[in-house]
Biopython code that builds the backbone (N, CA, C, O; Angstrom):
import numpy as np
from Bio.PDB.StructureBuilder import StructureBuilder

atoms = [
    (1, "UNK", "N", (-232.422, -93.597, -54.115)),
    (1, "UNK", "CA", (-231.392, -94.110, -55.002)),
    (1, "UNK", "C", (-231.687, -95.574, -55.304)),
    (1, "UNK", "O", (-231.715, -96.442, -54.431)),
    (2, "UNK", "N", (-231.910, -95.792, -56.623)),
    (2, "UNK", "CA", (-231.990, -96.964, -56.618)),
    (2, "UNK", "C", (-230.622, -98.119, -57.593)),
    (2, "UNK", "O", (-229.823, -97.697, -58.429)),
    (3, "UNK", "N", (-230.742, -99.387, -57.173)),
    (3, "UNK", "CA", (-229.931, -99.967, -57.547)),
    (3, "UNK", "C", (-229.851, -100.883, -58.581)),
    (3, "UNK", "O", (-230.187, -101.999, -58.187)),
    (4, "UNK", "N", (-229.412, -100.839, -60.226)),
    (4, "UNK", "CA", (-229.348, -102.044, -60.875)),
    (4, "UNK", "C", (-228.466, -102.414, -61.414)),
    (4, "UNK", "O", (-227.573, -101.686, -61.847)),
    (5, "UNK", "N", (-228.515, -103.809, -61.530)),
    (5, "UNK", "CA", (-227.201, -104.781, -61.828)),
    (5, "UNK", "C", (-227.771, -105.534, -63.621)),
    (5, "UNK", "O", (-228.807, -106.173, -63.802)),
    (6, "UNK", "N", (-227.014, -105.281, -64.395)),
    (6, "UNK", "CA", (-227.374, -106.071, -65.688)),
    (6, "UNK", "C", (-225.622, -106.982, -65.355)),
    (6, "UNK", "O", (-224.524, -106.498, -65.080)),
    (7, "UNK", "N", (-226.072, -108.442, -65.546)),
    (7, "UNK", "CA", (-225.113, -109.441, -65.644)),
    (7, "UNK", "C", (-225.015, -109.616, -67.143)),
    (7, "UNK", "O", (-225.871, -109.323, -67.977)),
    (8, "UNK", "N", (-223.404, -110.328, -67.403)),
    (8, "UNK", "CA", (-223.421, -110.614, -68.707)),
    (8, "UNK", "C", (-224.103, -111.297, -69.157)),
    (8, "UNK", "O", (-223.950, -111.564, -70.349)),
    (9, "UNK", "N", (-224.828, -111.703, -68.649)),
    (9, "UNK", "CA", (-225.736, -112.909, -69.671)),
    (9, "UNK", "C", (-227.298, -112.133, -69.848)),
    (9, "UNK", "O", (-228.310, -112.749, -70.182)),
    (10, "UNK", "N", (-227.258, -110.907, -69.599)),
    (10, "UNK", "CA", (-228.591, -110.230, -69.694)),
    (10, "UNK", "C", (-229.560, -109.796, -68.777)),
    (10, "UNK", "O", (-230.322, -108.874, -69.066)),
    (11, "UNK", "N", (-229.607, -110.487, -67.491)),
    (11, "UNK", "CA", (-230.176, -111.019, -66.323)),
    (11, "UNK", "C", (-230.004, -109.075, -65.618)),
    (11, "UNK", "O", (-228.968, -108.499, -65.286)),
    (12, "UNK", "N", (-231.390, -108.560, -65.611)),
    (12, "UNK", "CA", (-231.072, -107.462, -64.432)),
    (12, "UNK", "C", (-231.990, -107.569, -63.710)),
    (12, "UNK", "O", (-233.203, -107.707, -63.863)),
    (13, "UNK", "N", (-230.987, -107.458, -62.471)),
    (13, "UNK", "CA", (-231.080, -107.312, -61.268)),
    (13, "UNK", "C", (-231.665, -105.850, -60.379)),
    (13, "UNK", "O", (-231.110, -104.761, -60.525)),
    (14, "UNK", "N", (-232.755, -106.037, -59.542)),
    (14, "UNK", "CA", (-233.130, -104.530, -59.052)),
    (14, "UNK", "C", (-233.797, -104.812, -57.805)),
    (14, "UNK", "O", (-234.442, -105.861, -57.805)),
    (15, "UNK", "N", (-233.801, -104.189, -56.830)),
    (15, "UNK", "CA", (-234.691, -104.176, -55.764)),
    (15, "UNK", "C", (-236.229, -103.345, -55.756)),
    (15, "UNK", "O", (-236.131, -102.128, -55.919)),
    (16, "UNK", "N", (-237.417, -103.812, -55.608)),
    (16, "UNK", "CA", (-238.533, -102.869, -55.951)),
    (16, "UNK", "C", (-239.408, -104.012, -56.495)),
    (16, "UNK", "O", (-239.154, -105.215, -56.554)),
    (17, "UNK", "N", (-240.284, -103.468, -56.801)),
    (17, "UNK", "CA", (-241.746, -103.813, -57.386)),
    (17, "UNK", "C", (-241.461, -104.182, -58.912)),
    (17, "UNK", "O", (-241.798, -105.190, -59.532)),
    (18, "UNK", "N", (-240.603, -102.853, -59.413)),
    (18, "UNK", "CA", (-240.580, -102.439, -60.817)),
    (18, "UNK", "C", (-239.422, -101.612, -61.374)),
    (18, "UNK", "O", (-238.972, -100.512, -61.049)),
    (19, "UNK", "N", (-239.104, -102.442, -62.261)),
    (19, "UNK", "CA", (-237.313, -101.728, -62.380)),
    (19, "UNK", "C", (-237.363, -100.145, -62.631)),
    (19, "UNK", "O", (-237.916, -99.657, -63.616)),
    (20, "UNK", "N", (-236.924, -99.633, -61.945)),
    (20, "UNK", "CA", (-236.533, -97.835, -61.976)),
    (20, "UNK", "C", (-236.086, -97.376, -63.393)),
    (20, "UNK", "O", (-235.614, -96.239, -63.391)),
    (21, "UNK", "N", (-236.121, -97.949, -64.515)),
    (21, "UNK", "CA", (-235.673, -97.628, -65.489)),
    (21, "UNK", "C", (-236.689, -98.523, -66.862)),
    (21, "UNK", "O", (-236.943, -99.725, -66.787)),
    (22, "UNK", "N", (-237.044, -97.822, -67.777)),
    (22, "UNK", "CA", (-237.923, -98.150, -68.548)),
    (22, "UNK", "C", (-236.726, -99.185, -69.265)),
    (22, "UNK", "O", (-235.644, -98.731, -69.639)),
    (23, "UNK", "N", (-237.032, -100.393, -69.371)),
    (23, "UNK", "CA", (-236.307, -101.605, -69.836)),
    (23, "UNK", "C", (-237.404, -102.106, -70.263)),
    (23, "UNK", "O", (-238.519, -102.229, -69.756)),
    (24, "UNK", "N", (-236.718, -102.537, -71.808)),
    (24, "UNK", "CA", (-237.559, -103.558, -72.272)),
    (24, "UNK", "C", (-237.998, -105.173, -71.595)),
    (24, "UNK", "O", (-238.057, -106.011, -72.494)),
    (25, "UNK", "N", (-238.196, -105.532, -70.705)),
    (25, "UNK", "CA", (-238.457, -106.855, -70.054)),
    (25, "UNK", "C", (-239.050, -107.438, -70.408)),
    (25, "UNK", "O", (-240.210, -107.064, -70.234)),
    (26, "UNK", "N", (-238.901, -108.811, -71.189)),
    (26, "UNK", "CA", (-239.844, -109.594, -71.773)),
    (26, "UNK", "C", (-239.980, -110.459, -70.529)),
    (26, "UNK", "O", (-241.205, -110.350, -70.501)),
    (27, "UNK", "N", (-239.819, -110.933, -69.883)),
    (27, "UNK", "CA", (-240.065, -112.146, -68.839)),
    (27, "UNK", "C", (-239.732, -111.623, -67.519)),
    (27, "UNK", "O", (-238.731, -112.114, -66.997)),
    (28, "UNK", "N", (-240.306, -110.814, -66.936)),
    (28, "UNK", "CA", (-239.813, -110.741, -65.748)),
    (28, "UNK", "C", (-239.942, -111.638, -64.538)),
    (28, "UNK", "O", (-241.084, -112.059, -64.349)),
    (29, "UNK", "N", (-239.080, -111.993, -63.741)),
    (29, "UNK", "CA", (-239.004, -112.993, -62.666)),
    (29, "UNK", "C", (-238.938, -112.172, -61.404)),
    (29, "UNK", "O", (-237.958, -111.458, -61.191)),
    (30, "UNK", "N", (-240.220, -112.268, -60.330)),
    (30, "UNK", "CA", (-239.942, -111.403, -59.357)),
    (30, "UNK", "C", (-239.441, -112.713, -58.054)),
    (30, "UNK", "O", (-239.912, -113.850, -58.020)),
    (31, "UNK", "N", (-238.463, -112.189, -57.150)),
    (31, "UNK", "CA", (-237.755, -113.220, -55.963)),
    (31, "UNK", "C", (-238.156, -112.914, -54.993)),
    (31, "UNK", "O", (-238.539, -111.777, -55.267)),
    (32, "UNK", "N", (-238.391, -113.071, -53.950)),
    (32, "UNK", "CA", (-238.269, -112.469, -52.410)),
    (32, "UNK", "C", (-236.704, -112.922, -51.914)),
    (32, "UNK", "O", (-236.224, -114.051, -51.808)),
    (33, "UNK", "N", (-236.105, -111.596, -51.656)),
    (33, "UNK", "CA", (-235.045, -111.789, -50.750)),
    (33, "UNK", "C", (-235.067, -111.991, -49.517)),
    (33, "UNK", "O", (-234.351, -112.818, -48.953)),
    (34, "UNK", "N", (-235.840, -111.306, -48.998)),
    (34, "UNK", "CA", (-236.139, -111.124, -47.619)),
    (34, "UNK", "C", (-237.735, -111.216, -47.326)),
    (34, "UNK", "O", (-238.590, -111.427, -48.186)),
    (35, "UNK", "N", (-238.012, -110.971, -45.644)),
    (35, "UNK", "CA", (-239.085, -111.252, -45.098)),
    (35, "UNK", "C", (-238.898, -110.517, -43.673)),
    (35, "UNK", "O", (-238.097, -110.753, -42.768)),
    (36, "UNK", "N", (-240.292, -109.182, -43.830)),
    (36, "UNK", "CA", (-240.344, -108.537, -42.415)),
    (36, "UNK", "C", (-241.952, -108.952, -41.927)),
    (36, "UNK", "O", (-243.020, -108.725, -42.497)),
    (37, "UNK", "N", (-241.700, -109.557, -40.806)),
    (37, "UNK", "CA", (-243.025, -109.997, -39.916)),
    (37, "UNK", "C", (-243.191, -109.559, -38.812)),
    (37, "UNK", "O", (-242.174, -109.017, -38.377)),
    (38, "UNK", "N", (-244.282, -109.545, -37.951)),
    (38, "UNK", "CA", (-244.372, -109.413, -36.882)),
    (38, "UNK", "C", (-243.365, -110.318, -35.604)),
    (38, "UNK", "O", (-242.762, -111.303, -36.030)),
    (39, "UNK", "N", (-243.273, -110.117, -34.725)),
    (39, "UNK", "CA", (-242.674, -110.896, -33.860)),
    (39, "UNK", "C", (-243.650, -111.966, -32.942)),
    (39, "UNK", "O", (-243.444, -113.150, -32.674)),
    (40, "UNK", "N", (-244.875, -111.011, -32.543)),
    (40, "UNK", "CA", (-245.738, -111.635, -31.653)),
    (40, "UNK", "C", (-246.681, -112.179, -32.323)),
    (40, "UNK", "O", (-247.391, -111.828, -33.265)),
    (41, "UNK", "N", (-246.506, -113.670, -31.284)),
    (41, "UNK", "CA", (-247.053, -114.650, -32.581)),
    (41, "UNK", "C", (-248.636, -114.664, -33.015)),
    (41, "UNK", "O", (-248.892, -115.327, -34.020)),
    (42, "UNK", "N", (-249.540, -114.109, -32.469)),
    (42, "UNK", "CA", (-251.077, -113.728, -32.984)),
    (42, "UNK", "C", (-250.891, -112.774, -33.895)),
    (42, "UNK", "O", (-251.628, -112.819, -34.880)),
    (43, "UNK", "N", (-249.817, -111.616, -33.802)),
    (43, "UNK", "CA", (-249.965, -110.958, -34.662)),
    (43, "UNK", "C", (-249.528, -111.251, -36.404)),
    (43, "UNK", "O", (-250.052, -110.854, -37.445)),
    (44, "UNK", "N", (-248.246, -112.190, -36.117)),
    (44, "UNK", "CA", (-247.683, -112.763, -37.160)),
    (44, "UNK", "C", (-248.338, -113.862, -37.748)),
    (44, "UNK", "O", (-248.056, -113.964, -38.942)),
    (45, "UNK", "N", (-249.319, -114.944, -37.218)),
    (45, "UNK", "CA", (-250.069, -115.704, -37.952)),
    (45, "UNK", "C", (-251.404, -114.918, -38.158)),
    (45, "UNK", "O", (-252.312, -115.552, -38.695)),
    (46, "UNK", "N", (-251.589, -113.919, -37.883)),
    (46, "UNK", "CA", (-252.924, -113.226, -38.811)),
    (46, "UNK", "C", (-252.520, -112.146, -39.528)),
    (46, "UNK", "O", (-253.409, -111.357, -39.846)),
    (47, "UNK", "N", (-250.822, -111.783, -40.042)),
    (47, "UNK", "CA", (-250.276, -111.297, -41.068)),
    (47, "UNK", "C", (-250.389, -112.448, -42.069)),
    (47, "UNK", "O", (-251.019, -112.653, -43.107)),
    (48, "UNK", "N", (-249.685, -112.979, -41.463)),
    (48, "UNK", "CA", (-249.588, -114.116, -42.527)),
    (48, "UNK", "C", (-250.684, -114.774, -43.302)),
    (48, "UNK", "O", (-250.785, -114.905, -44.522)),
    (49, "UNK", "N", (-251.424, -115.132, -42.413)),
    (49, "UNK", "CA", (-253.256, -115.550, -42.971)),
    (49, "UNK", "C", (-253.606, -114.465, -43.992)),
    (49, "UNK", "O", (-253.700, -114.718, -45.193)),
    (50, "UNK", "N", (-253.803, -113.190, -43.449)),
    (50, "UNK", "CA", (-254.342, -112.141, -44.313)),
    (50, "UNK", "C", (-253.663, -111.921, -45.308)),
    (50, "UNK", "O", (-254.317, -111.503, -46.264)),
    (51, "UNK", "N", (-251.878, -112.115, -45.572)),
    (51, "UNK", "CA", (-251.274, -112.049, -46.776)),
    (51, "UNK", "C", (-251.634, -113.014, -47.979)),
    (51, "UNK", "O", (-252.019, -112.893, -49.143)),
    (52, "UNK", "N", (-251.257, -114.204, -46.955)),
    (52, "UNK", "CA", (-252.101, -115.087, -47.997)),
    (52, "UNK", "C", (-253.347, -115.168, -48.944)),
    (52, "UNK", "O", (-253.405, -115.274, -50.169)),
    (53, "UNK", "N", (-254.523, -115.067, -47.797)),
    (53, "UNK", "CA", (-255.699, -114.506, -48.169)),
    (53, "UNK", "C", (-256.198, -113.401, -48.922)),
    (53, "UNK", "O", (-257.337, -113.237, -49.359)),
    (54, "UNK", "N", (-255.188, -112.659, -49.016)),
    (54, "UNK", "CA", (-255.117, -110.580, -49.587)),
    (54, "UNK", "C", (-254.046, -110.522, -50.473)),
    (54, "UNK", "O", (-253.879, -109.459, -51.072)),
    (55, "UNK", "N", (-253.454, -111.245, -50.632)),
    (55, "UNK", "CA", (-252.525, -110.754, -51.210)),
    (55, "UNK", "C", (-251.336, -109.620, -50.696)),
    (55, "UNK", "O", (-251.649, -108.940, -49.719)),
    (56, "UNK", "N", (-250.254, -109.435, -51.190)),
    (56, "UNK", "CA", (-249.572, -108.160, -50.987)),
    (56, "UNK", "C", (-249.458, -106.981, -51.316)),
    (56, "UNK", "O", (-248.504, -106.211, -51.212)),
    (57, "UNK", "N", (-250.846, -106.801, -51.875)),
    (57, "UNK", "CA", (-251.171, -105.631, -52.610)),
    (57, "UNK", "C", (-252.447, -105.388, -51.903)),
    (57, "UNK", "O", (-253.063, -106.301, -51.353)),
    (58, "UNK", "N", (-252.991, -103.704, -51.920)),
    (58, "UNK", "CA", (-254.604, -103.521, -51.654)),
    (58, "UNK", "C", (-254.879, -102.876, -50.348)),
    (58, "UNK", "O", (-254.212, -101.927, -49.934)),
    (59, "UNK", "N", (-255.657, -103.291, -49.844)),
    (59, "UNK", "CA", (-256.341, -102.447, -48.710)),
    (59, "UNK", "C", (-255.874, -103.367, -47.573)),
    (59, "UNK", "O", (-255.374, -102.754, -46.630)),
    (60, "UNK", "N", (-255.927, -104.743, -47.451)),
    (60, "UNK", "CA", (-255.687, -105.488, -46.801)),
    (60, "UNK", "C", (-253.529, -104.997, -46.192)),
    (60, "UNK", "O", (-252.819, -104.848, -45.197)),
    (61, "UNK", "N", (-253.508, -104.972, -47.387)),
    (61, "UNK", "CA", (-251.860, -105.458, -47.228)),
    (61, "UNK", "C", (-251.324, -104.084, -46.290)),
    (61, "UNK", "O", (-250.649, -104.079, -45.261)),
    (62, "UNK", "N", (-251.890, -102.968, -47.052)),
    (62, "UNK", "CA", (-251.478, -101.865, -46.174)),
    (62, "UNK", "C", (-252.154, -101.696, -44.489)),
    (62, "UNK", "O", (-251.372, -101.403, -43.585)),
    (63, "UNK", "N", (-253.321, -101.862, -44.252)),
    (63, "UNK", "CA", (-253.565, -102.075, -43.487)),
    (63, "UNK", "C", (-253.003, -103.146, -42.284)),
    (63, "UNK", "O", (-253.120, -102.953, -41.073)),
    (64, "UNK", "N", (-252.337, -104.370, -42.957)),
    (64, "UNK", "CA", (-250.929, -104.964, -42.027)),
    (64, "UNK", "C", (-249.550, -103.802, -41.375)),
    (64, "UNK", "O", (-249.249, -103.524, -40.214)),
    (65, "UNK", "N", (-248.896, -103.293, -42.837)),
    (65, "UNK", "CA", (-247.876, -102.192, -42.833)),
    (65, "UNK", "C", (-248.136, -101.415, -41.766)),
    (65, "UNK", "O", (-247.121, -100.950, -41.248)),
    (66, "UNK", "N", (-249.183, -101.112, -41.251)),
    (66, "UNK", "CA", (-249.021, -100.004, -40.106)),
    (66, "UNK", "C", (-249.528, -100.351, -38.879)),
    (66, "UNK", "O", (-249.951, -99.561, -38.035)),
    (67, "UNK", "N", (-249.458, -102.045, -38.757)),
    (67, "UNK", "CA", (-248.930, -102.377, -37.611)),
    (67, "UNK", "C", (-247.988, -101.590, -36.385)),
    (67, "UNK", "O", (-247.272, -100.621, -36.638)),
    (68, "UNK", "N", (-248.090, -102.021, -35.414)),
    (68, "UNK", "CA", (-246.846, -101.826, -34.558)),
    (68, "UNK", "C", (-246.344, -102.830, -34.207)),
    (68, "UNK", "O", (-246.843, -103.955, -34.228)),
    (69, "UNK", "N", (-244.961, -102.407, -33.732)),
    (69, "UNK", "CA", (-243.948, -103.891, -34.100)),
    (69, "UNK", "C", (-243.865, -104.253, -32.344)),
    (69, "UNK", "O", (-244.488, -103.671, -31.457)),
    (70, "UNK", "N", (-243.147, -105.097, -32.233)),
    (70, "UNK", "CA", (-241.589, -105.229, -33.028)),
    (70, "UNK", "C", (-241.978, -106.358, -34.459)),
    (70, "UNK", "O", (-242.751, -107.308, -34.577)),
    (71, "UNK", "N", (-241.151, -105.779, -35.256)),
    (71, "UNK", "CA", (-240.848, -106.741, -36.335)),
    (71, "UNK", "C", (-239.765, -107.155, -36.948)),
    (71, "UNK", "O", (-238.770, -106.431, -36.976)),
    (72, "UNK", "N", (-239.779, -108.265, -37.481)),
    (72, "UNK", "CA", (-237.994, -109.113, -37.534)),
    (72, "UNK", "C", (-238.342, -109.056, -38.852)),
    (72, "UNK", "O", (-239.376, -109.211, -39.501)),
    (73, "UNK", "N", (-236.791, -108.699, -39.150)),
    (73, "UNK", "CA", (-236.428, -108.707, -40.759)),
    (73, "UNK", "C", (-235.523, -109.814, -40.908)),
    (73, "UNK", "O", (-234.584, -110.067, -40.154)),
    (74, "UNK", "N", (-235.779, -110.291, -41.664)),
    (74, "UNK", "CA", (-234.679, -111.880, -42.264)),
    (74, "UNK", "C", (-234.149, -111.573, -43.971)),
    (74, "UNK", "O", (-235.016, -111.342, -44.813)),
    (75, "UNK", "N", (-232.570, -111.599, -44.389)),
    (75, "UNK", "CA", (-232.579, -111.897, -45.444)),
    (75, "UNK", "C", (-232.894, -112.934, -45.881)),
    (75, "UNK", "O", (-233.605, -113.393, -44.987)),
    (76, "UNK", "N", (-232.862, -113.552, -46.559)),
    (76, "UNK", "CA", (-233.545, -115.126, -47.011)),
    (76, "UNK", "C", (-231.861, -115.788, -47.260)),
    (76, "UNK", "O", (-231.530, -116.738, -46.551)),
    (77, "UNK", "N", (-231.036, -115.328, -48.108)),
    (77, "UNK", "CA", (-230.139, -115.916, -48.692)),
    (77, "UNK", "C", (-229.202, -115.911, -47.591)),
    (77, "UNK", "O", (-228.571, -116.966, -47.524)),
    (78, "UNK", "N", (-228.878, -114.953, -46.600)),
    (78, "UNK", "CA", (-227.738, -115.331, -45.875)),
    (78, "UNK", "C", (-227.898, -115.653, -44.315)),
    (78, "UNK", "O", (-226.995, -115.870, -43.507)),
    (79, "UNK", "N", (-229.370, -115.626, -44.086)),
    (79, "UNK", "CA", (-229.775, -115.811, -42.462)),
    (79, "UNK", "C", (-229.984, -114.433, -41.563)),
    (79, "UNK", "O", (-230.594, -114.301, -40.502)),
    (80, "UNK", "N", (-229.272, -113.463, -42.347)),
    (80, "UNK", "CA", (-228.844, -112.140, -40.753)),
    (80, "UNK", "C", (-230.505, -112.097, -40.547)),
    (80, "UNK", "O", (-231.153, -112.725, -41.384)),
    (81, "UNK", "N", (-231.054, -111.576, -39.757)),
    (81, "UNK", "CA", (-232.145, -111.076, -39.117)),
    (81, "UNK", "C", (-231.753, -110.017, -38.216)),
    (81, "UNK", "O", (-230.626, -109.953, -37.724)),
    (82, "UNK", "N", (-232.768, -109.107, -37.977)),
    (82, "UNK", "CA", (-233.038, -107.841, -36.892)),
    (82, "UNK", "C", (-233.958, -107.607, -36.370)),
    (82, "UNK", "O", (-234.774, -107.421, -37.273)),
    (83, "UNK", "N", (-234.491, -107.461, -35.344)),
    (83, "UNK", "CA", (-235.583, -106.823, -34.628)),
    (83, "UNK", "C", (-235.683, -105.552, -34.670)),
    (83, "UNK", "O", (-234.613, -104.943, -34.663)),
    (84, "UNK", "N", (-237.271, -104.547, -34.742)),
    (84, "UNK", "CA", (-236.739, -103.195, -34.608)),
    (84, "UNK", "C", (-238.643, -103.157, -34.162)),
    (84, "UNK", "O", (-239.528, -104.011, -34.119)),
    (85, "UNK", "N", (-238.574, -101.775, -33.919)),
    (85, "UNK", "CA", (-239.334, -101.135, -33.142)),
    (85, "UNK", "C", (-240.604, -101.171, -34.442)),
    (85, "UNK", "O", (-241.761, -101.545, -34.249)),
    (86, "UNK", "N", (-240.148, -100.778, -35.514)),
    (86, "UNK", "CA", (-240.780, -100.172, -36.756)),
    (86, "UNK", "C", (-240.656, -100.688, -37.328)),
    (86, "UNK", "O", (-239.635, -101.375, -37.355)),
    (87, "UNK", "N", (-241.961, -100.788, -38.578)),
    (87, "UNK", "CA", (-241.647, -101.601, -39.962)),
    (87, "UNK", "C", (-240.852, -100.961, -40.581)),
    (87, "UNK", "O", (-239.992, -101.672, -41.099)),
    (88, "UNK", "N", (-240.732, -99.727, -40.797)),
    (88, "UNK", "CA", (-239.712, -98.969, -41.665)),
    (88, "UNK", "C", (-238.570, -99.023, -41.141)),
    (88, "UNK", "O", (-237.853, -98.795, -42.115)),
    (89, "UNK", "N", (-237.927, -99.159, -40.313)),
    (89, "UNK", "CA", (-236.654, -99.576, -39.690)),
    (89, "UNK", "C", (-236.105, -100.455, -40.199)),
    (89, "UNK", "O", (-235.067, -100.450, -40.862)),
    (90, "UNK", "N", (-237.049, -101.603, -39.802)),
    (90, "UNK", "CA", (-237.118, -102.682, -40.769)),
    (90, "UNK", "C", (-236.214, -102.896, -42.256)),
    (90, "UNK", "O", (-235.319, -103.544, -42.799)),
    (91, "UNK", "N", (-237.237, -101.780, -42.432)),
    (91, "UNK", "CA", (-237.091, -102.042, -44.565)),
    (91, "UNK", "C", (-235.746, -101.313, -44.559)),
    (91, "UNK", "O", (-235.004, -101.571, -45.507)),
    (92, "UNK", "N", (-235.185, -100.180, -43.363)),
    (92, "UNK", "CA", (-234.435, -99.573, -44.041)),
    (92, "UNK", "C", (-232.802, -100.259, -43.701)),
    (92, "UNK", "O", (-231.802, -100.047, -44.388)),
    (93, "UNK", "N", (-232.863, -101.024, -42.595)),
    (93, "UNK", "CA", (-231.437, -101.884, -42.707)),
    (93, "UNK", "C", (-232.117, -102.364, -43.374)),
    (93, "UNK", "O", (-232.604, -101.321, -43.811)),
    (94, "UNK", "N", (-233.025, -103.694, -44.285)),
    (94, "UNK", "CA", (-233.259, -104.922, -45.182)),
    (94, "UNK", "C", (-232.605, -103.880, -46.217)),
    (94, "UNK", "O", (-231.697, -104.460, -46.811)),
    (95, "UNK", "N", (-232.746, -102.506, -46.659)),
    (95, "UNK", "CA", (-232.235, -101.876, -47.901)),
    (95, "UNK", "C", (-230.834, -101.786, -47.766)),
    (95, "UNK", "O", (-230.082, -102.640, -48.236)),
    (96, "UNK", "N", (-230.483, -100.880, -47.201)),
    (96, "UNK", "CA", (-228.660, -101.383, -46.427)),
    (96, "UNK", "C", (-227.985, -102.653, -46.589)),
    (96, "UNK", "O", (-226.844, -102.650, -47.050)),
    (97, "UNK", "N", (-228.607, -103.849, -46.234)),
    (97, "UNK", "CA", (-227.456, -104.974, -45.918)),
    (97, "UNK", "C", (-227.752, -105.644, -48.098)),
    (97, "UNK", "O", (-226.947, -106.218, -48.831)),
    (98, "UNK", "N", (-228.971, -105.261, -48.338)),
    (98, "UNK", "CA", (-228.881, -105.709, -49.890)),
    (98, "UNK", "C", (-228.593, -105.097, -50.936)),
    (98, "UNK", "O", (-228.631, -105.612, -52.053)),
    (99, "UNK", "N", (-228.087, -103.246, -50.559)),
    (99, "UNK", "CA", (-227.471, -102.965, -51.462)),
    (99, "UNK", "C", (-226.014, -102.826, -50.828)),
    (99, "UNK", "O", (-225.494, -102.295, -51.809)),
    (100, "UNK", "N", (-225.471, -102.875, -50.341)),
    (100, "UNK", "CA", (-224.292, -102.994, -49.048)),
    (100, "UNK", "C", (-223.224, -103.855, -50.423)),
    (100, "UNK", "O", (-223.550, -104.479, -51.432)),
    (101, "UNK", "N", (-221.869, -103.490, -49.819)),
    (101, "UNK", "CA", (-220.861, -104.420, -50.958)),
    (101, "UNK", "C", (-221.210, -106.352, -50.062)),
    (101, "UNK", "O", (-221.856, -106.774, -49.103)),
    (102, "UNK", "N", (-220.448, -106.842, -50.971)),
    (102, "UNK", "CA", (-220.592, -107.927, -51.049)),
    (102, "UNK", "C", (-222.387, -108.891, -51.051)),
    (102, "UNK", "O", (-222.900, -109.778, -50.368)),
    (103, "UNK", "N", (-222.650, -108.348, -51.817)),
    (103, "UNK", "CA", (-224.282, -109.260, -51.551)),
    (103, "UNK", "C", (-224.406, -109.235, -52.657)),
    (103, "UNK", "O", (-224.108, -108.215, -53.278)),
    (104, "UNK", "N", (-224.991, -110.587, -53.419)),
    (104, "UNK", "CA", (-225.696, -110.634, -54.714)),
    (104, "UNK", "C", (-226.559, -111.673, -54.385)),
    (104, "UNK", "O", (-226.517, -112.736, -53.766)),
    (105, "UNK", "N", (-227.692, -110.720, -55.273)),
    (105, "UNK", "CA", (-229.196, -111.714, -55.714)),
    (105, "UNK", "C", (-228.872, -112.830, -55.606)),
    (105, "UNK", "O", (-229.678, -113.732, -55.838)),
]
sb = StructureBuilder()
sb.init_structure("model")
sb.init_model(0)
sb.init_chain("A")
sb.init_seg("    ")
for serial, (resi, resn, name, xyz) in enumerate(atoms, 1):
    if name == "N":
        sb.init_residue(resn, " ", resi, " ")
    sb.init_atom(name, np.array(xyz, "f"), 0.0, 1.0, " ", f" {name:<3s}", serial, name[0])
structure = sb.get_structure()
């Protein structure tokens, strides 16, 4: 299920890569809300190195993803963080608390 928000002033809002709906987008602006990393810190400064270095796309990036954790999820805008066993754990409260009531972009 995915989620989008068009504000009155035009501005839509979506979680993803790529809005779920064929929209005309002349300018798209992508944000990071959040941030899931490793916990242990060799592992998290050679995520981080290699993201940098690799990008978040590719062979590199997935090859981070199937790490084993623990890994901490942070929203960016309101502070909460979580620890979890799994990256997908992870992503799936970070999906919860940002489509959840009260939260905007």
């Amino acid at each position: 299920m995915s989620t989008i928000t068009i504000l009155p002033d035009g501005t839509v809002e979506f979680l993803g890569d790529t809005c779920p709906l064929d929209l005309p987008l002349a300018n798209p602006v992508r944000r990071r809300v959040s941030t899931i990393q490793p916990t242990v810190w060799w592992k998290r400064t050679a995520f981080l190195f290699l993201r940098r270095v690799c990008g978040e796309r590719g062979r590199v990036a997935a090859f981070t993803r199937r790490w084993k954790g623990p890994w901490k999820a942070v929203i960016l805008a309101t502070g909460q963080s979580a620890v979890f066993d799994s990256r997908q754990a992870a992503i799936d409260w970070e999906y919860q608390v940002l489509t959840g009531p009260k939260f905007d972009l």
